[in-house]
DRENLUMLUM-256847 format. One record per atom (N, C-alpha, C): residue number from 0; residue in one letter; atom name; x negated, y negated, z. Coordinates in steps of 0.02 Angstrom, whole numbers, plus 50000, padded with zeros to 5 digits. Layout:
GUZA num residuo atomo    xx    yy    zz
GUZA NUM       A    CA     X     Y     Z
...
end
This chain:
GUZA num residuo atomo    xx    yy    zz
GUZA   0       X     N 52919 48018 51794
GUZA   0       X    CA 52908 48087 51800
GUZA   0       X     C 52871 48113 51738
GUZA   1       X     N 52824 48136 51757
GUZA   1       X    CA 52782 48197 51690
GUZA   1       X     C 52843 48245 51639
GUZA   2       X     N 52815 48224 51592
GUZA   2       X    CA 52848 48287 51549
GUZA   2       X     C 52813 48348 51552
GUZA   3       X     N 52856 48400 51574
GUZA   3       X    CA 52821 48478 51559
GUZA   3       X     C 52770 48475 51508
GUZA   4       X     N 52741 48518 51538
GUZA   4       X    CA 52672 48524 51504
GUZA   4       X     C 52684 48581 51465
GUZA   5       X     N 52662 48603 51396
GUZA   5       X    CA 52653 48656 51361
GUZA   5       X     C 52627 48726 51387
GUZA   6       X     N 52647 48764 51371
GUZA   6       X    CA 52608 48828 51382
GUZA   6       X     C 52551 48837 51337
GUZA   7       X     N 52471 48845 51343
GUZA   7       X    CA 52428 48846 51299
GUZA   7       X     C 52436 48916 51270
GUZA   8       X     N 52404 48911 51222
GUZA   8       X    CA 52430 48975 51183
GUZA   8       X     C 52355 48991 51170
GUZA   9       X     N 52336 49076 51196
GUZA   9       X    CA 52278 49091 51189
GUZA   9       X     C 52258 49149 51119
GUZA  10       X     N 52211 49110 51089
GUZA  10       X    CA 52182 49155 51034
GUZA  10       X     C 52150 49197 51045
GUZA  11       X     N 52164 49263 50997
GUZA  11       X    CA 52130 49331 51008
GUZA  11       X     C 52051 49320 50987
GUZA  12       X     N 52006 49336 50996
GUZA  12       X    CA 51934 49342 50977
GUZA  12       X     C 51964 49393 50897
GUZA  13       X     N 51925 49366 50835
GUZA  13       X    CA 51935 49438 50786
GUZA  13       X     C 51892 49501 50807
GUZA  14       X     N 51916 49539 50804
GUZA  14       X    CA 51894 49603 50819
GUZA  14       X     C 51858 49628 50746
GUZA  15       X     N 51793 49686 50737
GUZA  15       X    CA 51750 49694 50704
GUZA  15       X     C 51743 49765 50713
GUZA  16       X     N 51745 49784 50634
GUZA  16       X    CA 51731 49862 50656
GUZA  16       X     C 51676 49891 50654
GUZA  17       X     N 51671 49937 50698
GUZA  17       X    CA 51588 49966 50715
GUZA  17       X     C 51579 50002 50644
GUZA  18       X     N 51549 49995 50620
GUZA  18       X    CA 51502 50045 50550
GUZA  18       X     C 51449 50078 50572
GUZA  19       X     N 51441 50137 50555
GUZA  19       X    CA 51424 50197 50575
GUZA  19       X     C 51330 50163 50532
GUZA  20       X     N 51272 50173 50582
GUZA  20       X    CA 51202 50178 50544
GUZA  20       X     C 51194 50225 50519
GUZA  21       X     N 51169 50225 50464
GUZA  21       X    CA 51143 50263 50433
GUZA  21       X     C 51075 50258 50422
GUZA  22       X     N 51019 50323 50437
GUZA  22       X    CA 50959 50317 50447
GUZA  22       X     C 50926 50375 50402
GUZA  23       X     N 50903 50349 50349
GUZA  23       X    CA 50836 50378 50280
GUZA  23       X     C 50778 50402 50305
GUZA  24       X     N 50782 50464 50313
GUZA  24       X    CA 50693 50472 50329
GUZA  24       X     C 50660 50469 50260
GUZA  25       X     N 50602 50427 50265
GUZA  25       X    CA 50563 50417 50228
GUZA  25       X     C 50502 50477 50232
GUZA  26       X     N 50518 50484 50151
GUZA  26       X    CA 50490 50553 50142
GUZA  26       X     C 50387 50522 50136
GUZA  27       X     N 50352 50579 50162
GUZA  27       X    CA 50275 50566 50164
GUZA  27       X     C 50255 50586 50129
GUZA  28       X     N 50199 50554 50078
GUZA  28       X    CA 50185 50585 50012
GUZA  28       X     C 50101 50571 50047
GUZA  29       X     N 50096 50631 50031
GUZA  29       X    CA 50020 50625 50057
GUZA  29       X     C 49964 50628 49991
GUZA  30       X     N 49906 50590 50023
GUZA  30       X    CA 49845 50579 49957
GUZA  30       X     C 49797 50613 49971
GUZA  31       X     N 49790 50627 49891
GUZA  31       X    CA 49723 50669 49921
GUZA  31       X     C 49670 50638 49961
GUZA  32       X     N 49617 50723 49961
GUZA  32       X    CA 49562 50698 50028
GUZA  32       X     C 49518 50647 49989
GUZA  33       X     N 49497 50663 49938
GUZA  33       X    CA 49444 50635 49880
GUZA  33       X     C 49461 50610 49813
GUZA  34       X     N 49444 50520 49818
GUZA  34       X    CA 49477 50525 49730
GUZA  34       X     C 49399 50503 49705
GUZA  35       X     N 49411 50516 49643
GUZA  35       X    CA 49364 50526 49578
GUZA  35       X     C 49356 50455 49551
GUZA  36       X     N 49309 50450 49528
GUZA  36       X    CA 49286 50372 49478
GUZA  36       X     C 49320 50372 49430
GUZA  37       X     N 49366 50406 49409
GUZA  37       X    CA 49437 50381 49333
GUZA  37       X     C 49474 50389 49379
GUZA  38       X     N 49535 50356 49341
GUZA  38       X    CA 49616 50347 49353
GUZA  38       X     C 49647 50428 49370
GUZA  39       X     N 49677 50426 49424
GUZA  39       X    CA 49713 50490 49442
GUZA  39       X     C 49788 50483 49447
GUZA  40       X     N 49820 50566 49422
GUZA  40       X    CA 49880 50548 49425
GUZA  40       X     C 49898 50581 49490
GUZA  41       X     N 49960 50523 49528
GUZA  41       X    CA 49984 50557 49596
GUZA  41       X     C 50029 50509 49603
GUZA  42       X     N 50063 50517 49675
GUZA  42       X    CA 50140 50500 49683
GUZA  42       X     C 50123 50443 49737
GUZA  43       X     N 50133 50359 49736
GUZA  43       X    CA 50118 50321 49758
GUZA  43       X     C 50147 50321 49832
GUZA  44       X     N 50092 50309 49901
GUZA  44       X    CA 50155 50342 49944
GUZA  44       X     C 50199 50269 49998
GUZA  45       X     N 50160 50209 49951
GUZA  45       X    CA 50228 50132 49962
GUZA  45       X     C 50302 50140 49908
GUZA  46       X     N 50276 50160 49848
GUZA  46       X    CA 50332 50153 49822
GUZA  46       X     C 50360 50209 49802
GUZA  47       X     N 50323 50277 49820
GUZA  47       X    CA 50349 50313 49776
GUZA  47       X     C 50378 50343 49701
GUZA  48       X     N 50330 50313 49675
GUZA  48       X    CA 50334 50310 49577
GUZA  48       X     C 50268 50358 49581
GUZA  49       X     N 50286 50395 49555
GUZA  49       X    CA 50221 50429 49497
GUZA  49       X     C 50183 50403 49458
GUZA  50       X     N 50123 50396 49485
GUZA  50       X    CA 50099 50344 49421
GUZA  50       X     C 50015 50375 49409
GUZA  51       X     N 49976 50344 49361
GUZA  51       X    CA 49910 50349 49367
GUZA  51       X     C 49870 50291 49379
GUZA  52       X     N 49818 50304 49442
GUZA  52       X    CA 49796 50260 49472
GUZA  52       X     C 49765 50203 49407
GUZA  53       X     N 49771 50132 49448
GUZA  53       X    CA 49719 50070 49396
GUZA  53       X     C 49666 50076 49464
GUZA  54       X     N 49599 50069 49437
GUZA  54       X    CA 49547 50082 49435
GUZA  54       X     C 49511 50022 49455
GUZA  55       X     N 49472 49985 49486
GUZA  55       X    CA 49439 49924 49477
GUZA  55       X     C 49366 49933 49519
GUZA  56       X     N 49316 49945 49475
GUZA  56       X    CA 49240 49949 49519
GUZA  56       X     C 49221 49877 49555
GUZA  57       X     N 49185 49922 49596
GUZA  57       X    CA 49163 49871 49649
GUZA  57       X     C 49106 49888 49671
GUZA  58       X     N 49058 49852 49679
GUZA  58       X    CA 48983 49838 49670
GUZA  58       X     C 48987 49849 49753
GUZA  59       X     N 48937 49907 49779
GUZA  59       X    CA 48921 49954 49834
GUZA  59       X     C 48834 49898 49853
GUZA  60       X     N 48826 49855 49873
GUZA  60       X    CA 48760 49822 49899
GUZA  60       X     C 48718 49861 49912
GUZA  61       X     N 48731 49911 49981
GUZA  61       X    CA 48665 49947 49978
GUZA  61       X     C 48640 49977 49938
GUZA  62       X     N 48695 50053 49877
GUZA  62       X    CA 48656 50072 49834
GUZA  62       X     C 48630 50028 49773
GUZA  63       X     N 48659 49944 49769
GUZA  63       X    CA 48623 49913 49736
GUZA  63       X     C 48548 49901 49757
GUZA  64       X     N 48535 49888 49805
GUZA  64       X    CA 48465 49862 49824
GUZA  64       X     C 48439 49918 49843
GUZA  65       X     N 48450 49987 49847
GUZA  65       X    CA 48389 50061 49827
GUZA  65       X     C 48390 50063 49746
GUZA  66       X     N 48444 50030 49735
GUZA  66       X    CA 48435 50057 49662
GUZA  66       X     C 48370 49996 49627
GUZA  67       X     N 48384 49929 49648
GUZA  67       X    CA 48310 49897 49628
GUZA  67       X     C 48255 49900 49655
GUZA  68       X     N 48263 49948 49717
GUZA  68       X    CA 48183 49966 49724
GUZA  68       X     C 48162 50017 49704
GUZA  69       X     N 48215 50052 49669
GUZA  69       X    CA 48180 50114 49626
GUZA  69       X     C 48165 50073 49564
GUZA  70       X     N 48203 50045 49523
GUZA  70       X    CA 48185 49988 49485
GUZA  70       X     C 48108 49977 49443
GUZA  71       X     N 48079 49965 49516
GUZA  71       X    CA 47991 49931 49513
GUZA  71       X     C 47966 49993 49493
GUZA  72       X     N 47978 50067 49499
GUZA  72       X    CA 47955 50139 49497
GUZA  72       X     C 47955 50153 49412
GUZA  73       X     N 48003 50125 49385
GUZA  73       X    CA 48044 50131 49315
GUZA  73       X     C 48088 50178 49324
GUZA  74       X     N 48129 50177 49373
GUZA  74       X    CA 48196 50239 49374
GUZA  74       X     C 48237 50178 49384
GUZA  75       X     N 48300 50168 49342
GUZA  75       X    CA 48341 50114 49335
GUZA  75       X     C 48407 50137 49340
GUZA  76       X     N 48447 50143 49400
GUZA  76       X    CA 48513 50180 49428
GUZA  76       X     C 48550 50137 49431
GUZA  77       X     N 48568 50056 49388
GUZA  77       X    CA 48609 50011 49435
GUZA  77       X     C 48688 50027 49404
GUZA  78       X     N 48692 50069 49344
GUZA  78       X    CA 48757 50097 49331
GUZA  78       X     C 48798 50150 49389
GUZA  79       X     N 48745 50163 49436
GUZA  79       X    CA 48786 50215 49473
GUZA  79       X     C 48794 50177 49544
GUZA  80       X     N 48806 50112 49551
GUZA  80       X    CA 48799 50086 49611
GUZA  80       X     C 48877 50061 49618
GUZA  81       X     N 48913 50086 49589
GUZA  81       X    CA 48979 50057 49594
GUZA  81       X     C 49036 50085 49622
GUZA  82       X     N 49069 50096 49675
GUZA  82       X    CA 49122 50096 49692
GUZA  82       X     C 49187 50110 49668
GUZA  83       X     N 49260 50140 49660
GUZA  83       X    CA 49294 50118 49632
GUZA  83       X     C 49333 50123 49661
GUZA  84       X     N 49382 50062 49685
GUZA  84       X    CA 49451 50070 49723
GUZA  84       X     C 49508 50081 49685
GUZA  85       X     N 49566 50140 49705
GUZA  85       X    CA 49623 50165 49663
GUZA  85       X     C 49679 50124 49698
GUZA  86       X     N 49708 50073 49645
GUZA  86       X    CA 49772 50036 49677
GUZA  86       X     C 49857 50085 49624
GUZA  87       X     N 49903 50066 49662
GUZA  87       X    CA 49954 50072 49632
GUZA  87       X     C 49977 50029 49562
GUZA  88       X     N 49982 50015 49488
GUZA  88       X    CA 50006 49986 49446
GUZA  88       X     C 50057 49946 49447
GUZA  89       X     N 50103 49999 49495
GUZA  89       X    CA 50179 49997 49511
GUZA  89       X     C 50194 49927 49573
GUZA  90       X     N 50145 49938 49613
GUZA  90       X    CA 50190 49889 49688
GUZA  90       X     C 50127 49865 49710
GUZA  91       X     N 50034 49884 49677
GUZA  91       X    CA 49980 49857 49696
GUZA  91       X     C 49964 49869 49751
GUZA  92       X     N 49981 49942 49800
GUZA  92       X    CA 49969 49952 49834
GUZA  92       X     C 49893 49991 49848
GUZA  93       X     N 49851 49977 49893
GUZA  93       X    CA 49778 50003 49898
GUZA  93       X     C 49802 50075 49909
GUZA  94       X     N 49738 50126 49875
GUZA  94       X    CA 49773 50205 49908
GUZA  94       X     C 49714 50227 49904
GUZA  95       X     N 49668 50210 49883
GUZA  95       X    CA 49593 50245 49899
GUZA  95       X     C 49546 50209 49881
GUZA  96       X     N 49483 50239 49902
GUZA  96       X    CA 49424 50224 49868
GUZA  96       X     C 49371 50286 49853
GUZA  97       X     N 49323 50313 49770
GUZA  97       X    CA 49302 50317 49772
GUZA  97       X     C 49226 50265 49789
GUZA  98       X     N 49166 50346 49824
GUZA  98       X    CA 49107 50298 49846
GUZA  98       X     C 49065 50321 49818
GUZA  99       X     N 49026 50277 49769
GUZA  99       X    CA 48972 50299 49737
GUZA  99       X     C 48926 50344 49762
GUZA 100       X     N 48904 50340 49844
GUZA 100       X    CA 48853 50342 49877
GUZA 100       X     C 48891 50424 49910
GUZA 101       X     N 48920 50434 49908
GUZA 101       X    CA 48947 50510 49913
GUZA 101       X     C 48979 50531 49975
end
């Protein structure tokens, strides 16, 4: 004859408590319409730091090549053929570009 069999004994699942979301609106820092060929100060809108823009020119092709065909004339413009893109210091984020060419 079989020996009685055990009663299985059933485990509870752990139970988990719901935590409430919590949701940040991220505030919009808006940039200006136009930035300028120096460093500007304004409010970065990835990281939000205040900072003044770093600066890095960047060579514009087309007004390079009007500027050497004025060149052959003797009007010599190749200082004004440059570009300058405004990044963040803070997090290196891109936030503008001045354009030489207007």
């Amino acid at each position: 004859m079989a020996a009685p069999s055990k009663p299985h004994s059933i485990t509870k699942a752990p139970s988990y408590q719901e935590v409430p979301l919590i949701v940040i609106p991220r505030q919009i820092v808006p940039l200006p319409a136009e930035f300028s060929s120096i460093p500007m100060k304004l409010t970065c809108n990835v990281c939000h730091t205040e900072i003044w823009t770093a600066t890095e020119e960047k060579c514009n092709l087309m007004l390079l090549l009007n500027a050497a065909a004025f060149c052959k004339w003797g009007v010599c413009a190749l200082c004004c053929c440059q570009d300058v893109e405004h990044k963040c210091p803070n997090c290196n984020a891109f936030l503008g570009k001045y354009s030489a060419s207007g």
